[in-house]
N, C-alpha and C positions, 0 to 999 in steps of 0.2 A: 504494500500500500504506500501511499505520501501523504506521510503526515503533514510536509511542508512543499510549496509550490517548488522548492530548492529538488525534491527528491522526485518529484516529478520531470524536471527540464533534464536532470544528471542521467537518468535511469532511459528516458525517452530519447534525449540528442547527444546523450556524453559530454554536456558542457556543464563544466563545475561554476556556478556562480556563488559565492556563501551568501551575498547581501538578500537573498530569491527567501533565505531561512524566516523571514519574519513575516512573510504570509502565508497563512496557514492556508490548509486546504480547504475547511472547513469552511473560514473566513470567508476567503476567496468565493467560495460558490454561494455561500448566503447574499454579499455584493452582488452577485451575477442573478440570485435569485430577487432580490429587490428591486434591481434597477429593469429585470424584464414585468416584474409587476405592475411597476409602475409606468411602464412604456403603454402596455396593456390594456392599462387603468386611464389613463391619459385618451387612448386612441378611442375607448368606448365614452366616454363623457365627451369628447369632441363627436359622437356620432350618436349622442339623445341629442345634445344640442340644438346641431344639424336639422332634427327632426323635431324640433319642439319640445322634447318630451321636460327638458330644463333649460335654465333661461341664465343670462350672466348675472351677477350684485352688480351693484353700484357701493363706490367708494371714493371718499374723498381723500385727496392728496394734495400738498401744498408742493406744487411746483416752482421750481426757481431756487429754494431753499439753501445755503452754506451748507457742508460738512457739521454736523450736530459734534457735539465730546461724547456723547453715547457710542454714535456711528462712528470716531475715528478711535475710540481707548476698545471697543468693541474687535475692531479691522487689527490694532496692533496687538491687544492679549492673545490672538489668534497667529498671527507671524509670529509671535512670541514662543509661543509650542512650536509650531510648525521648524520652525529655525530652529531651534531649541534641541528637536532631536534627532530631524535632517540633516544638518551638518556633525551634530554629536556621532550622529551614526558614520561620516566622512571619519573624523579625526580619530574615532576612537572603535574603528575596525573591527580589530584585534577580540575585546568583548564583546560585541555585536556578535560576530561567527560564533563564538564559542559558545554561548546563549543569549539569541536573540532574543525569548520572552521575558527572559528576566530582564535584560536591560531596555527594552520597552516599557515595562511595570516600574522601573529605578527611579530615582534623579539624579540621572548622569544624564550631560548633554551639555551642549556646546552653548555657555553666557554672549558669549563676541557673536554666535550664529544667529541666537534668539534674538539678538540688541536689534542687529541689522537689519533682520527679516523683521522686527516688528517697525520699525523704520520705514523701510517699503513698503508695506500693506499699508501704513498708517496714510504715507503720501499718496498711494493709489488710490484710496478713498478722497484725499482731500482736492484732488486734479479731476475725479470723476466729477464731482459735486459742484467744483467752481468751473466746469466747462457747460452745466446746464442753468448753468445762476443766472437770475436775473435779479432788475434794480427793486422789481418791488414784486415778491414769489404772491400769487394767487394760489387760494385753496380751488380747486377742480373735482370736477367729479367726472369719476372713469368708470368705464364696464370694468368688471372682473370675471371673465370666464372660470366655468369652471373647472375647466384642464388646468388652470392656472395654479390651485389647488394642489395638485398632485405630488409636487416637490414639497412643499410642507407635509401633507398626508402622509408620504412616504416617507417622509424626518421623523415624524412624529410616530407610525408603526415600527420603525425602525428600532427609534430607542425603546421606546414603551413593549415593543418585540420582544429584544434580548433580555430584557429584565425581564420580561413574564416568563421567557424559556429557563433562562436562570433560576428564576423562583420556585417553576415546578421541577425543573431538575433536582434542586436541594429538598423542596420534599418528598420527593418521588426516593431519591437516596439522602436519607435525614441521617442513618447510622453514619454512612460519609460524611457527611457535613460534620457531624459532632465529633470525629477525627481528623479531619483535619479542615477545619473552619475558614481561614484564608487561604487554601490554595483551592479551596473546589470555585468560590467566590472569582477569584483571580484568573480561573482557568480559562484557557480558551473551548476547548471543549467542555462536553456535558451542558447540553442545552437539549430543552424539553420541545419538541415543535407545537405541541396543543399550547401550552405558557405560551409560546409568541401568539398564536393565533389566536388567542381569547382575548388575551391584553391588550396584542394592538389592535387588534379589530374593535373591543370596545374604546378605544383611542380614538379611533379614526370615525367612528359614530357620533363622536360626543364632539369632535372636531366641526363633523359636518354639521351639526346641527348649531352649532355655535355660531358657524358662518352663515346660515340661510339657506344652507340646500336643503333638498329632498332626501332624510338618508336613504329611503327605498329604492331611488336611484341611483346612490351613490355605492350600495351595499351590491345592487346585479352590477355595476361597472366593471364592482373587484373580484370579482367570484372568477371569472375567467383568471386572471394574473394571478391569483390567490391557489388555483390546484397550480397553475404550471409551476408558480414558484415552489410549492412545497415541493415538488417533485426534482426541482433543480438543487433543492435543501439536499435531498434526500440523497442524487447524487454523489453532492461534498459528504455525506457520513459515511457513504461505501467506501469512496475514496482514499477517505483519509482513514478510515477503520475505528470510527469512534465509540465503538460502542452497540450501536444500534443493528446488530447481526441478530441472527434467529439463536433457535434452540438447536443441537447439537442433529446433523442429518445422517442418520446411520441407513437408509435405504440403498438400493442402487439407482442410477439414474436410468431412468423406464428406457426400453429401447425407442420408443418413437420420440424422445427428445436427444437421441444418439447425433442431430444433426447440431446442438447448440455445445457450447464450451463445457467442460467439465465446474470451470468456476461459478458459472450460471445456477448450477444443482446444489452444490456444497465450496464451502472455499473457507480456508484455516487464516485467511485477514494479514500476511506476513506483515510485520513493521509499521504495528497499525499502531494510529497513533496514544491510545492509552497506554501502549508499551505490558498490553496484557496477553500471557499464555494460556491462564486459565480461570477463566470467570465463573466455573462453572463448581464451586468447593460445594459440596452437601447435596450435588444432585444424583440421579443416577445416569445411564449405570457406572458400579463403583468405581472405574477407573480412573470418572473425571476426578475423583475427590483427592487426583494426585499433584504434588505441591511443585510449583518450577522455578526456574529461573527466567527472567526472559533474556538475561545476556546468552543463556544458552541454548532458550528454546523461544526467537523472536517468531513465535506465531501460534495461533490456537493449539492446543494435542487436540482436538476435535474439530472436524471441520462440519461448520454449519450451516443453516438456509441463509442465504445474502439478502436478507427481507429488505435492507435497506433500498439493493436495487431492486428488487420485485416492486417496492411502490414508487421508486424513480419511474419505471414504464406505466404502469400504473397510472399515477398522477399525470404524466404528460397523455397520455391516451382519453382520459377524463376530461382534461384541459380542450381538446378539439372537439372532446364529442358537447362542452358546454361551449363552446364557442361557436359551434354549426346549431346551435339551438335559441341563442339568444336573439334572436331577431323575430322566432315566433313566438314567444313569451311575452304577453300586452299585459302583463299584470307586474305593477313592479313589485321586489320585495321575493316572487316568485323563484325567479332563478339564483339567487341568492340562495333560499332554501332548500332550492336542489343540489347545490353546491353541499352544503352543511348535508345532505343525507348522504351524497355519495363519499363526502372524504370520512365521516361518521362509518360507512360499512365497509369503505377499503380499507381500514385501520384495525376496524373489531375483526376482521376476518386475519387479518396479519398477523394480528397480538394470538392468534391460536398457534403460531409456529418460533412467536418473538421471545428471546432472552429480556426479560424484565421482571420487576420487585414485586411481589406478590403481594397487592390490596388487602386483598381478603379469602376468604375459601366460602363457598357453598356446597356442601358434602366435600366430594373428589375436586368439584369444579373450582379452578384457581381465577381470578379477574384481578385484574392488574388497574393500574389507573389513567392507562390509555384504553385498556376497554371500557371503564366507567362512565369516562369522557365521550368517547365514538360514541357510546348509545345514551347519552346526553346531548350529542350532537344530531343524531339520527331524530328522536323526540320532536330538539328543536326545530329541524327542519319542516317535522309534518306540521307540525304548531304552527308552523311560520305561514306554510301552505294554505292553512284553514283562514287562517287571524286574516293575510295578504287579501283573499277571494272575499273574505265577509265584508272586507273593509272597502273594499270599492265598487260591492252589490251596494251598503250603502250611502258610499261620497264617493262619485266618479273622479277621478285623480286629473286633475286641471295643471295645465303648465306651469310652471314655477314662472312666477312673476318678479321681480325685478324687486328686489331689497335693499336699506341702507344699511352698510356696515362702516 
């Protein structure tokens, strides 16, 4: 596996670059997975638009206006980091290679780098502002589309994302957390995808309604970008080998899939990046319950279902089948909740072959707390179904009219 985009380019082209160490793989494809959400999300709100179905704000802005000290101590605490560990990363090499996440996490970092760079950003802002200046700025009121939207939407799932993956991470494994409290925190891996999805989603809900949209419209825009990105998620965990592998696959692979890769059936995650051999202490049968190394054994002793990618294809195959559907769908709110029942039953059907913390037990039966969720999800969806239909047999849903914000 590649833990880091570094062990990917060396493995893939033979070119050694150390500086490659400090994006994770992980990382890397949750970025890839946001910013196609957001293209997604962007391209269907510019296409109700289009068609009426929502309408731009209106917002006042004072044009003309100097560089504010908000806007220019804002623009330089920002070059300030950025300098700060950009260049630190330049001068100070040597620890960067040898471990990049710790010296990410540090305060090491180049003072003269950050000075400079906040310097320049600082100036950038104040040449942007005095080349639109005028002698006396007018307050104006301008459309605000709503694709406009999207880049904060996406800032704002983004952060409120990772913390909610985070959050259900540490109680999904609470024993880990109370052993080692700052590095699961700290980690880059171990992140929960329902925590992102619940979090930001109620994020970007309470966003839109804040600014005058329609959430019902806002909520089918992202349903499309929202399966393909988990599925691009889902990728970066294969990838990088984080965890998110099945239960251990001791069948053969059936002969009529004799045409796909042996890795496809079962696959032992080499160099993955939890740097774990064997997760599997107290299960059966009893051989797992044997103790390793992983300097000397860098890969599962069981090789398992790759559920991670099962629902990479999965989720992208969902993705077109909700995107070739959203145009018949007159109800909004609707395909939203069709969204919520299908990633709800690709998830509970998964969690029957997935390595995960055991919720609770009903007799033999184990439920974990991604299957609680799915069928919490699956619920809401039908919910949503009924609630969405009743609601505009009695208020026919009329265009979004034009708001001050």
């Amino acid at each position: 596996m590649y833990p880091t985009i570094y062990h990917a380019v060396k493995d893939l082209f033979g070119v050694d670059l150390p500086f490659l160490k400090i994006l994770q793989s992980f990382g890397f494809f949750v970025a890839i997975a946001f910013l196609t959400a957001g293209y997604f999300f962007a391209k269907e709100l510019k296409r109700m638009e289009k068609e009426g179905l929502i309408r731009s704000t209106i917002r006042k802005v004072m044009k003309g206006e100097p560089a504010t000290n908000a806007e220019l101590i804002t623009n330089g605490v920002f070059g300030f980091l950025l300098g700060y560990k950009l260049v630190g990363f330049i001068w100070d090499y040597g620890a960067l290679s040898v471990n990049p996440r710790q010296y990410m996490l540090s305060l090491q970092g180049s003072l003269v780098g950050g000075l400079i760079t906040a310097a320049i950003f600082t100036w950038l802002k104040y040449k942007e502002k005095e080349k639109a200046r005028v002698p006396e700025p007018k307050l104006m009121e301008v459309p605000y589309h709503p694709y406009e939207h999207v880049s904060n939407m996406t800032l704002v799932a983004a952060i409120a994302g990772l913390l909610g993956a985070k959050l259900f991470h540490i109680l999904e494994n609470f024993p880990d957390f109370m052993r080692d409290p700052v590095g699961m925190v700290f980690s880059f891996s171990g992140l929960t995808m329902y925590g992102g999805l619940i979090v930001g989603g109620l994020s970007v809900i309470y966003y839109a309604k804040k600014n005058g949209l329609i959430f019902e419209y806002v909520i089918d825009s992202c349903a499309p970008g929202l399966m393909l990105a988990y599925g691009v998620g889902r990728v970066g965990c294969h990838v990088a080998g984080d965890g998110d592998w099945g239960i251990p696959n001791t069948h053969l692979k059936p002969g009529w899939l004799s045409f796909l890769p042996d890795w496809m059936w079962s696959y032992n995650y080499p160099n993955n990046v939890n740097m774990e051999c064997n997760p599997f202490i107290g299960g059966t049968p009893e051989y797992l319950n044997c103790h390793c190394d992983w300097r000397e054994t860098p890969y599962l002793v069981a090789k398992v279902y790759p559920t991670a990618f099962y629902e990479a294809v999965t989720c992208i195959l969902l993705f077109f089948l909700i995107w070739s559907i959203r145009r018949k769908i007159k109800i909004p709110g609707i395909l939203f909740s069709i969204y919520l029942i299908m990633n709800g039953t690709e998830r509970f059907f998964i969690e029957q072959i997935r390595e995960n913390t055991v919720l609770f037990k009903i007799g033999t039966y184990t439920v974990t707390q991604a299957m609680f969720i799915a069928i919490g999800l699956i619920l809401l969806g039908i919910s949503g179904i009924i609630y969405f239909r009743r609601k505009v047999q009695k208020t026919p849903t009329l265009p979004h009219e034009p708001a001050q914000s």
